[in-house]
Backbone bond lengths (Angstrom), bond angles and torsions (degrees), N, CA, C in turn:
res aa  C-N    CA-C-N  psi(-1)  N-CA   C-N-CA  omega(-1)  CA-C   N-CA-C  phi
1 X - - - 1.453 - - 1.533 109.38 -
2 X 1.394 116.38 159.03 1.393 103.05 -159.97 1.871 89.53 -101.11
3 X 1.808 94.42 -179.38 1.776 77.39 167.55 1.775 100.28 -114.69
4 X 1.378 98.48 167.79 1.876 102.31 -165.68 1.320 96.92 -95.00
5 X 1.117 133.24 163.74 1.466 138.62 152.81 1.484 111.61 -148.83
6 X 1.500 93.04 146.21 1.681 128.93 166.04 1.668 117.78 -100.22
7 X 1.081 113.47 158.50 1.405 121.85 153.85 1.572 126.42 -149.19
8 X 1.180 98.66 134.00 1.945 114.13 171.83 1.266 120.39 -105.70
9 X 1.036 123.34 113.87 1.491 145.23 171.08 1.923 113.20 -96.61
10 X 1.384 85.78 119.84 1.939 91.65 -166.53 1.676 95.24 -125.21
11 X 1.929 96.86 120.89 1.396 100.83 158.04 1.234 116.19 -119.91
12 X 1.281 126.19 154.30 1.456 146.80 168.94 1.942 108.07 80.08
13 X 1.337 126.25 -155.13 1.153 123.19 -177.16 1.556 106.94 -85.80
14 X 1.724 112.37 171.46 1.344 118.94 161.99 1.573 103.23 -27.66
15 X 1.174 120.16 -79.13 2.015 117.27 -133.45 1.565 100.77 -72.68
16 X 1.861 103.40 -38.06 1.778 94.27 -170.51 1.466 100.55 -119.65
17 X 1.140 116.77 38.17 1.683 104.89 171.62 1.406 116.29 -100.07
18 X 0.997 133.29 -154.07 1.619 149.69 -172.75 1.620 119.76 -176.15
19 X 1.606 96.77 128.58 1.058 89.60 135.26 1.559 134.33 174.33
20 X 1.021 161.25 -112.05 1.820 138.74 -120.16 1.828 66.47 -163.86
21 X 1.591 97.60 132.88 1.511 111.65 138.35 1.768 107.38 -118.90
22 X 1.390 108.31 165.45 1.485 96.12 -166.94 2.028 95.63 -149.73
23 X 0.770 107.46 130.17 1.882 123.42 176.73 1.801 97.14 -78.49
24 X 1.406 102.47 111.91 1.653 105.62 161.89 1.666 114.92 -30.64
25 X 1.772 103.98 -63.84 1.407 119.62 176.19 1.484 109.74 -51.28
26 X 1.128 139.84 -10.27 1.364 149.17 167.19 2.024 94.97 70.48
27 X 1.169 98.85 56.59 1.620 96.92 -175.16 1.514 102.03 -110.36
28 X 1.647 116.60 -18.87 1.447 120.13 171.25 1.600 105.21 -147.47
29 X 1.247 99.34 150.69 1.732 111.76 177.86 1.519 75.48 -157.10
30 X 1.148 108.65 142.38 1.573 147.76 171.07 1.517 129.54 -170.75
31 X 1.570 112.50 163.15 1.127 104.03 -160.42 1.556 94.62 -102.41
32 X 1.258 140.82 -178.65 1.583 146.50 -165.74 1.966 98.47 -178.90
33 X 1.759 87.62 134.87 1.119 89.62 -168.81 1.972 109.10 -141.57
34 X 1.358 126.06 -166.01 1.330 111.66 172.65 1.226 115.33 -80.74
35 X 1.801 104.53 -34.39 1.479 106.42 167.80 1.717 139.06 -63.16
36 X 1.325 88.89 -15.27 1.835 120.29 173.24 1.078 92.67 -71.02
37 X 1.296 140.02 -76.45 1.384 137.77 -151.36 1.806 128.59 -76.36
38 X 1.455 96.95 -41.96 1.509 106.49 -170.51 1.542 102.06 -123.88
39 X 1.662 109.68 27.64 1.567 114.09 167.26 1.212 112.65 -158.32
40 X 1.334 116.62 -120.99 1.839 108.63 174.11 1.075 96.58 -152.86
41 X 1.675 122.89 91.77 1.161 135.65 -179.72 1.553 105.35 -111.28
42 X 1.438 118.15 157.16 1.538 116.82 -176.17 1.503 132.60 -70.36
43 X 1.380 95.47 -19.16 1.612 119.72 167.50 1.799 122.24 -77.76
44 X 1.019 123.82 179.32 1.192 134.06 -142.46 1.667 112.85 -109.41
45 X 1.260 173.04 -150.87 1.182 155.39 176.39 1.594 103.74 176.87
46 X 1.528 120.44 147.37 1.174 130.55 -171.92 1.765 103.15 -54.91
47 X 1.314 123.92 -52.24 1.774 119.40 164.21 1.393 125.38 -53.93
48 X 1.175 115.93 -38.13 1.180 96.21 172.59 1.600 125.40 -85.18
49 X 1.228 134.31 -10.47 1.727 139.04 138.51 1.514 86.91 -41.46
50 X 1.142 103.35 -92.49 2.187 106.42 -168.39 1.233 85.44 -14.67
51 X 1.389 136.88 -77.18 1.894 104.63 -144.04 1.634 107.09 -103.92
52 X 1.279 116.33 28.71 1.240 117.92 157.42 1.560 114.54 -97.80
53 X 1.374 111.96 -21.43 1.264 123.85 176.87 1.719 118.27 -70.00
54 X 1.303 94.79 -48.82 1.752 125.27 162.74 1.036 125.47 -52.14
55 X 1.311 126.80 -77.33 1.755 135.58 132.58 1.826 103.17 9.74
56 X 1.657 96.42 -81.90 1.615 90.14 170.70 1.260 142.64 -21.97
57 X 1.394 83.99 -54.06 1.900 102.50 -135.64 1.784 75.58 -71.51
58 X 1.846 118.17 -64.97 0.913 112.39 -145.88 1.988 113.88 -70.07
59 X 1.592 107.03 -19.10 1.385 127.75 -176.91 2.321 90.05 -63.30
60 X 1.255 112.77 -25.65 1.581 100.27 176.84 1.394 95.11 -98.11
61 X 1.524 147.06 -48.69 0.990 114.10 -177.07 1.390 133.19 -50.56
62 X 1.469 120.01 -31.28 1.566 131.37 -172.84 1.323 85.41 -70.34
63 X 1.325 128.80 -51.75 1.937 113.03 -166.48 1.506 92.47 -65.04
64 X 1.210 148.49 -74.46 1.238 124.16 -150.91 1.849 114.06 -76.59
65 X 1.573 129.85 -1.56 1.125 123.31 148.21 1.487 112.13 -51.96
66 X 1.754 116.66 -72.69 1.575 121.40 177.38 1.413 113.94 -26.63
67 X 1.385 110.11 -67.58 1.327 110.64 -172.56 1.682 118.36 -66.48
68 X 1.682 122.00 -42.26 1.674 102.94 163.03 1.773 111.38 -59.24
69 X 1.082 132.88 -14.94 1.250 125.18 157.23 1.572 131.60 -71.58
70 X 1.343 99.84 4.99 1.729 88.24 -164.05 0.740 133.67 72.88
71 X 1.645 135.47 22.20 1.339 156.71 152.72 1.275 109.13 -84.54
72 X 1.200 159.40 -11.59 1.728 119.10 -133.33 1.229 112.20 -52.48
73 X 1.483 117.75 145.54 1.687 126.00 -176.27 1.760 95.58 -66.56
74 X 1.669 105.12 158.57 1.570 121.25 134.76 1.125 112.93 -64.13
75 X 1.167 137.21 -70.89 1.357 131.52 -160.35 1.399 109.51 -156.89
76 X 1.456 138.19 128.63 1.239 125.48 168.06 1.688 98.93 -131.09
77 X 1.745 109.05 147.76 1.033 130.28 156.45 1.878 139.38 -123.06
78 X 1.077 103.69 133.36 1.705 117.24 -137.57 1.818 86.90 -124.28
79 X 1.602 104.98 104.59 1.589 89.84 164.12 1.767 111.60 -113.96
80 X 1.211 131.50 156.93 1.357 123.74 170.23 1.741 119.96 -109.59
81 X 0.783 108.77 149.03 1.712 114.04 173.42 1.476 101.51 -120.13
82 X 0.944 119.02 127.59 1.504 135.64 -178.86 1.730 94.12 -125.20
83 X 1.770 83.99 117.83 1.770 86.30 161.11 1.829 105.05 -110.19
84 X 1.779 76.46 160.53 1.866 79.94 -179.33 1.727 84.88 -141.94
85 X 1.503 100.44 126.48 1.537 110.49 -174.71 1.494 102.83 -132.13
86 X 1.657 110.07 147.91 1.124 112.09 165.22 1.823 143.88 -55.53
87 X 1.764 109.07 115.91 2.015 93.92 -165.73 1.318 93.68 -118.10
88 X 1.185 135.01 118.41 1.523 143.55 162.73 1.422 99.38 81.56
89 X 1.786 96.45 -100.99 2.124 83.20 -162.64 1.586 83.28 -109.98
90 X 1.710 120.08 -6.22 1.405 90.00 -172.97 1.977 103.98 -119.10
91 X 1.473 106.35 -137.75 1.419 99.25 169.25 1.532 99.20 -144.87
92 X 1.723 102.34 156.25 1.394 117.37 169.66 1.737 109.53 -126.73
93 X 1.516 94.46 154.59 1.468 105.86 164.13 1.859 108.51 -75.52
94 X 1.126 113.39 125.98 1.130 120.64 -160.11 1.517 112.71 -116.45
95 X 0.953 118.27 -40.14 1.182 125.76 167.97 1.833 131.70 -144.77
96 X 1.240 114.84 129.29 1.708 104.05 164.49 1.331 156.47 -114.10
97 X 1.258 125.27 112.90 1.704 106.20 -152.28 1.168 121.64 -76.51
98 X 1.526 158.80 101.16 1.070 138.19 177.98 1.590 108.46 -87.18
99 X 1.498 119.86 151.78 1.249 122.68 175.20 1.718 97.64 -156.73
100 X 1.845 87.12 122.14 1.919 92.59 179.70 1.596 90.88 -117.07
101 X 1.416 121.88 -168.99 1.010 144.72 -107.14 1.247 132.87 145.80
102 X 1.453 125.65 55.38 1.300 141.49 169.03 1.460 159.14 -95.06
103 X 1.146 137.69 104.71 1.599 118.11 172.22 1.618 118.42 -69.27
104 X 1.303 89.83 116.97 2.015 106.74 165.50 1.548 94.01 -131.75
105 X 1.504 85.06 125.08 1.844 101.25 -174.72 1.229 88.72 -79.65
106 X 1.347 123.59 157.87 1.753 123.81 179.66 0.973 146.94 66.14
107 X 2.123 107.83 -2.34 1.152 114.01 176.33 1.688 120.65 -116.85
108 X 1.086 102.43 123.78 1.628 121.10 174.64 1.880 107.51 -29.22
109 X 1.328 113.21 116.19 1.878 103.86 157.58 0.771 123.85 -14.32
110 X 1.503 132.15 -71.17 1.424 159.19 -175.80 1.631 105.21 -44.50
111 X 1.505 93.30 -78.07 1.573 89.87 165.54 1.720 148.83 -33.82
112 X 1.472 79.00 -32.92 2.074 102.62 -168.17 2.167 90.93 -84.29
113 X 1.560 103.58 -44.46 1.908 95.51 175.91 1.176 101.89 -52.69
114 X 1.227 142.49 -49.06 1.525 140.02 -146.13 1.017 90.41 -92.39
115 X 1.270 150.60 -66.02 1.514 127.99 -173.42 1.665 127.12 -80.74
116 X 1.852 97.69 5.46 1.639 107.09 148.81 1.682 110.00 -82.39
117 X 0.998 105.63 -47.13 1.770 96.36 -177.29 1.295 114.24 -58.89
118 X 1.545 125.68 -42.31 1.294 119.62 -165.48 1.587 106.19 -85.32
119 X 1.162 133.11 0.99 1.482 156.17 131.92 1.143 102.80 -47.98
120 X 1.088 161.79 -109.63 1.442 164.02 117.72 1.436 86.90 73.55
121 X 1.434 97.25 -105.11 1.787 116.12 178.54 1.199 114.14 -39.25
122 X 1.272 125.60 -35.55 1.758 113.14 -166.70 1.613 100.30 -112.46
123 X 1.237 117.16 13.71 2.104 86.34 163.42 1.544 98.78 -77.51
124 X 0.951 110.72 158.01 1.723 133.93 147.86 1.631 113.38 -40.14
125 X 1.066 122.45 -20.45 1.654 118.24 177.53 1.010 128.85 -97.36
126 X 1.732 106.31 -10.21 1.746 128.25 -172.81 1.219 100.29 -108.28
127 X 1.548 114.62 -26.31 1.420 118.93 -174.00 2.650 88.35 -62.91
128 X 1.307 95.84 -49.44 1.000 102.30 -165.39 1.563 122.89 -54.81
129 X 1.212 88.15 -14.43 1.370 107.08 -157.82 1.516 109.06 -108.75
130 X 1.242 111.03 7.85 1.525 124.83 -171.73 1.521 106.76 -47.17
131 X 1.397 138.80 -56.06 1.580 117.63 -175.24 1.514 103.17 -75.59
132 X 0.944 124.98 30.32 1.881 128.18 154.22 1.313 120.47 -112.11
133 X 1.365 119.11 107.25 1.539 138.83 158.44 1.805 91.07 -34.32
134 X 1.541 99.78 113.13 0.861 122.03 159.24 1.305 125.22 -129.59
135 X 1.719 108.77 119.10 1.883 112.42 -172.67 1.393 108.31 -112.66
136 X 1.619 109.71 155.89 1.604 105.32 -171.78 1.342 95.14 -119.41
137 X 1.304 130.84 162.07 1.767 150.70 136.54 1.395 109.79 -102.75
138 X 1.280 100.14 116.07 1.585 93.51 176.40 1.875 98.66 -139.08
139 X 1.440 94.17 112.42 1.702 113.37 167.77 1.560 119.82 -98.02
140 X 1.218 120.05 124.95 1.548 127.39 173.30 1.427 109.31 -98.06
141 X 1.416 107.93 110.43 1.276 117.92 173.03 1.408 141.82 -88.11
């Protein structure tokens, strides 16, 4: 497996600086800022990658659970909310919501939670993410 890389480039101080995160694969370059992160700035913030990354990881594990089951989905969509709250002098990501949302023709409710939860636990990003309370919603449509 190969390894992935990012890069962040930081100018000036915390409150008024800027600067560039950038995708090896050149699939995103954006700018990220203090106002991005800990306000409502137009740029992009280290949590919200986290649960686009997450979102991912776990939106492919559920397809390849479905499908070694004899499901493969129509279509599923997986969004995350990542909070990042203030703890003592600094801050942590504290918690993450995942909530998917799928058509699998032929598969039981019951069936579609259990191979959302065990999705949950087994992508690679949740594995990563282990001291974060992570909760799922998962609706079969």
């Amino acid at each position: 497996m190969p390894d992935r890389r990012a890069e962040a480039v930081w100018d000036g101080n915390l409150r008024e600086g800027r600067g560039r995160l950038t995708l090896e694969s050149g699939a995103f370059h954006g700018a990220y800022s203090y106002r991005d992160r800990f306000e409502e700035g137009p740029g992009t913030n280290p949590e919200e990658l986290l649960g686009a990354a997450h979102a991912g990881c776990f939106t492919m594990a559920l397809t390849a659970g479905l499908t070694a089951a004899g499901h493969p989905p129509g279509h599923i969509r997986t969004t995350a909310v990542v909070s990042l709250e203030r703890q003592g002098e600094g801050f942590a990501i504290t918690k993450i919501q995942l909530a998917t949302e799928a058509s699998v023709p032929g598969l039981a409710p019951a069936d579609f939670e259990a191979q959302a939860q065990k999705a949950k636990v087994g992508c690679p990003v949740s594995k990563a993410l282990a001291g974060v309370s992570i909760a799922l919603t998962a609706k079969l449509l």
